[in-house]
N, C-alpha and C positions, 0 to 999 in steps of 0.2 A: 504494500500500500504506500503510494507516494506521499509528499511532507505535506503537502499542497491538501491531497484528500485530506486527512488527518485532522489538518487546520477545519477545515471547514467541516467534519462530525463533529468536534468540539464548538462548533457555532451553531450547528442544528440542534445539540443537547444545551446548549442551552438558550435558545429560543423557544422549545418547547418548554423548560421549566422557567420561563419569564410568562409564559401564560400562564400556568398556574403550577403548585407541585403535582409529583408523575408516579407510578410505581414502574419498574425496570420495563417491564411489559408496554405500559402506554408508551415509554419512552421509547422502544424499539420498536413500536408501530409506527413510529415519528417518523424515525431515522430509512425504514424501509419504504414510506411512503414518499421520503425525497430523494430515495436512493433513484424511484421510479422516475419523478421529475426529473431528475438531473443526469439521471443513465449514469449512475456511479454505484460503488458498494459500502455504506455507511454502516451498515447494520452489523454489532459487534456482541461477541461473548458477555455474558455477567463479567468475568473475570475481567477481557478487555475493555468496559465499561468502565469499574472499577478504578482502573490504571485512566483512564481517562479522566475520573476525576481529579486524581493525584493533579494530573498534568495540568488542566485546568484553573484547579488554584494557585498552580506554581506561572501560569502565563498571566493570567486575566487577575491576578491576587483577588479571588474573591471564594468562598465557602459553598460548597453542594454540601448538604447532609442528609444521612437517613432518621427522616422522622417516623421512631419506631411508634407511637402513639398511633399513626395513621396508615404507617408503611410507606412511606411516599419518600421521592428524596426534592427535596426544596432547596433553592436558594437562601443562604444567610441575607437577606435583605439589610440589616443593620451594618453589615458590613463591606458593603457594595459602595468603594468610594468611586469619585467623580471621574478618575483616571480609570479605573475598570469599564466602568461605563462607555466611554471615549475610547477603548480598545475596540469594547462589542462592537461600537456604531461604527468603528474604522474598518473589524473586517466583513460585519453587515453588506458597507457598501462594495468593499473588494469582491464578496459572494456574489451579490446581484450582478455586476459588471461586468461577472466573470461568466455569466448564462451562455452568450454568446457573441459574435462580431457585428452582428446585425441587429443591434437595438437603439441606432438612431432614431429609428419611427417610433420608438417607443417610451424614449427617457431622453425631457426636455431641460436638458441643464442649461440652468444659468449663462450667459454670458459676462464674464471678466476676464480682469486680467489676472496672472500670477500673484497667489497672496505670499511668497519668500519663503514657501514653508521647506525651502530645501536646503533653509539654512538652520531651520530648527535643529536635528540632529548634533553642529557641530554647537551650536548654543548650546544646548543641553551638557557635552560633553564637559564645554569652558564653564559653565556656573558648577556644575557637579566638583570640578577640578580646580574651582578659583584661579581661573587663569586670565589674563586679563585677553581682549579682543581688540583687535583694527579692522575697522571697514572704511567704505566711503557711500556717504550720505546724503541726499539730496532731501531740501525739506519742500513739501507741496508749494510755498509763497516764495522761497528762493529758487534761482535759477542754477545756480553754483553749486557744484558739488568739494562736499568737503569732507577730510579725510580724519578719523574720530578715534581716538583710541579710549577705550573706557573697562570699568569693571563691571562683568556682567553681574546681578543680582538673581532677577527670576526671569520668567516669561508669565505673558498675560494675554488672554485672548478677549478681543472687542468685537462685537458686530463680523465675526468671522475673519477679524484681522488679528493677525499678531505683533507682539510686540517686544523688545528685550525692555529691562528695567536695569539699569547702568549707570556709572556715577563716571561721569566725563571728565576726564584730566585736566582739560582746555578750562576749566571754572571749578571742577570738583563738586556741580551739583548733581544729584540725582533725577535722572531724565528718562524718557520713555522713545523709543526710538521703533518706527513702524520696520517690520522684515520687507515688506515689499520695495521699500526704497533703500535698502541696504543692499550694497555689493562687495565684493571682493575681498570676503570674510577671511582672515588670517586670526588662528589659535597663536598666540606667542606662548613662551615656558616662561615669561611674568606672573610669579603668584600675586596673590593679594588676599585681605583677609575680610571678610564683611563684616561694618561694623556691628557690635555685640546688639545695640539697639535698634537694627534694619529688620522688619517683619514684615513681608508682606501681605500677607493677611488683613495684619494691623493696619498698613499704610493704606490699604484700598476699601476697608473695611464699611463706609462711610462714604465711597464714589460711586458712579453712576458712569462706567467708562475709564477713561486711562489719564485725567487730569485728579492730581492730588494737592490740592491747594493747603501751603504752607502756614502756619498762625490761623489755622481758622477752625472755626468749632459748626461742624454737622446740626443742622435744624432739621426741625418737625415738618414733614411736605404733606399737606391732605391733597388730595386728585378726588374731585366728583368724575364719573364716567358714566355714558352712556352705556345703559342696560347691553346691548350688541356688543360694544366693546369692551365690556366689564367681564364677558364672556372671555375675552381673549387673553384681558388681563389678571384673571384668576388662573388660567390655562400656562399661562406664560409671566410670573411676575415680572414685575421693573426689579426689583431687589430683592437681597434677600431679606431686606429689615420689613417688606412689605406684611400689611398685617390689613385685614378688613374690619370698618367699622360698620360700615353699612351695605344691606347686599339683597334689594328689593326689585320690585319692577320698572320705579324709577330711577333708579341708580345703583351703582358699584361706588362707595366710599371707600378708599385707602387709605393708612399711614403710613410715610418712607421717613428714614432718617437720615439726612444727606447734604453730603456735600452741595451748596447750588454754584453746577460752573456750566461751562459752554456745551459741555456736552449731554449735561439733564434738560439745559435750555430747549435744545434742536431735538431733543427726542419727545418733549412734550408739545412743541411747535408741528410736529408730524401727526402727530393724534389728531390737529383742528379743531372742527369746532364739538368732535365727541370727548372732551373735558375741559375743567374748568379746575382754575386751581384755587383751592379756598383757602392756603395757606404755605408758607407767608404772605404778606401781602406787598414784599417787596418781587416776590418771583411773578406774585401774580401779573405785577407792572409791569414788570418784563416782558412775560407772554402777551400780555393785550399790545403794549407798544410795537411787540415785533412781529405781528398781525395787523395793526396798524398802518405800518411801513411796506410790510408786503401788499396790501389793498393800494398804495399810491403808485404800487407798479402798473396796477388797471385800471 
């Protein structure tokens, strides 16, 4: 059996126990049932079963168990972190893609451009290994590109963009720099050491996007939303601090706790006119006036 198959039994077992838990049986009705779709041979021993799970939690780090109470084996759901997740959906889509050559008619992707994500890899390598980076960077308002040397911190993903988080030599603040407009990545064997007080967790804790504003202390944001889109916004929070206060036929009420910068601004300025901000009522100024302004372009 090739590595390739293999991968993909370990994603059929566990899609079937993301629908619900299985006993060995159901799950081998799974595996035989896509052996048929996919004109492969998925379907394996108890024993190899088994050993599949091993493998499993040692790939995707995340817990199959037998729950002897019902006989079934379930996912550890408490312990399904966010990078587990992000494997599944990563070879999700590799599986689908992989059906055939002929599914332009069928799968309408996006149009963009490259979002740098093949520079994540050597990122990853440098922040793991506190190594300092050089690229060169071109910023969206400058025309100039310039060439940066900094120390990596994390990585942070935006609106399906990425980003390094790095403390640039050239000033020694800490800044956020897009992969798409970085090139010409160079690992040096410069170590460095992050300071003791850098958390990113911490630092983003309270943003709305990849702007962290310095000396400033996170307020109370209410959002009224329309019933339709209050749908969306339960389905998909703004944040994680989101919390509902009110949740009727007239409305979806939020609280966020947040930083207010340019990037909470332009994301509530795309809602329109399904919300309304009840607080503060300095953000609220904001959004009316830049509604405002946008109406004197008509």
């Amino acid at each position: 059996m090739s590595a390739r198959q293999t991968i993909l039994r370990y994603i059929h077992i566990l899609n079937r126990l993301r629908k619900s838990p299985a006993t060995f049986k159901e799950i081998d009705q799974y595996l035989i049932q896509q052996s048929n779709l996919q004109e492969e041979k998925f379907s394996v021993s108890k024993r190899q079963f088994l050993r599949d799970v091993k493998d499993i939690a040692s790939i995707f780090e995340l817990e199959i168990y037998f729950d002897f109470s019902d006989g079934v084996y379930r996912i550890n759901e408490e312990e399904v972190s966010e990078i587990s997740r992000r494997r599944i959906e990563a070879f999700d889509t590799f599986n689908a893609l992989k059906i055939g050559e002929n599914i332009s008619d069928i799968i309408h992707f996006e149009s963009r451009k490259p979002l740098g994500t093949e520079n994540l890899f050597g990122l990853i390598q440098a922040v793991k290994n506190r190594l300092n980076v050089k690229f060169i960077y071109r910023k969206f308002w400058e025309d100039e590109m310039t060439c940066r040397n900094v120390e990596p911190y994390a990585l942070k993903e935006f609106k399906s963009r990425w980003y390094v988080i790095a403390k640039d030599h050239k000033d020694d603040k800490i800044k956020t720099f897009a992969l798409d407009r970085l090139t010409n990545l160079e690992i040096t064997n410069m170590p460095f050491i992050i300071p003791s007080d850098f958390n990113v967790e911490e630092s983003y804790r309270h943003c709305f996007g990849i702007i962290s504003p310095a000396n400033e202390e996170p307020q109370e944001v209410i959002l009224s939303f329309e019933p339709m889109q209050g749908k969306y916004i339960k389905s998909l929070p703004l944040h994680q601090s989101q919390q509902i206060l009110v949740d009727n036929k007239a409305e979806l009420r939020v609280s966020l706790k947040l930083f207010i910068t340019h990037d909470l601004i332009m994301e509530l300025l795309s809602f329109g006119a399904d919300v309304n901000v009840l607080k503060p009522k300095s953000l609220s100024y904001k959004i009316r006036n830049a509604h405002k302004e946008a109406c004197k372009q008509y």
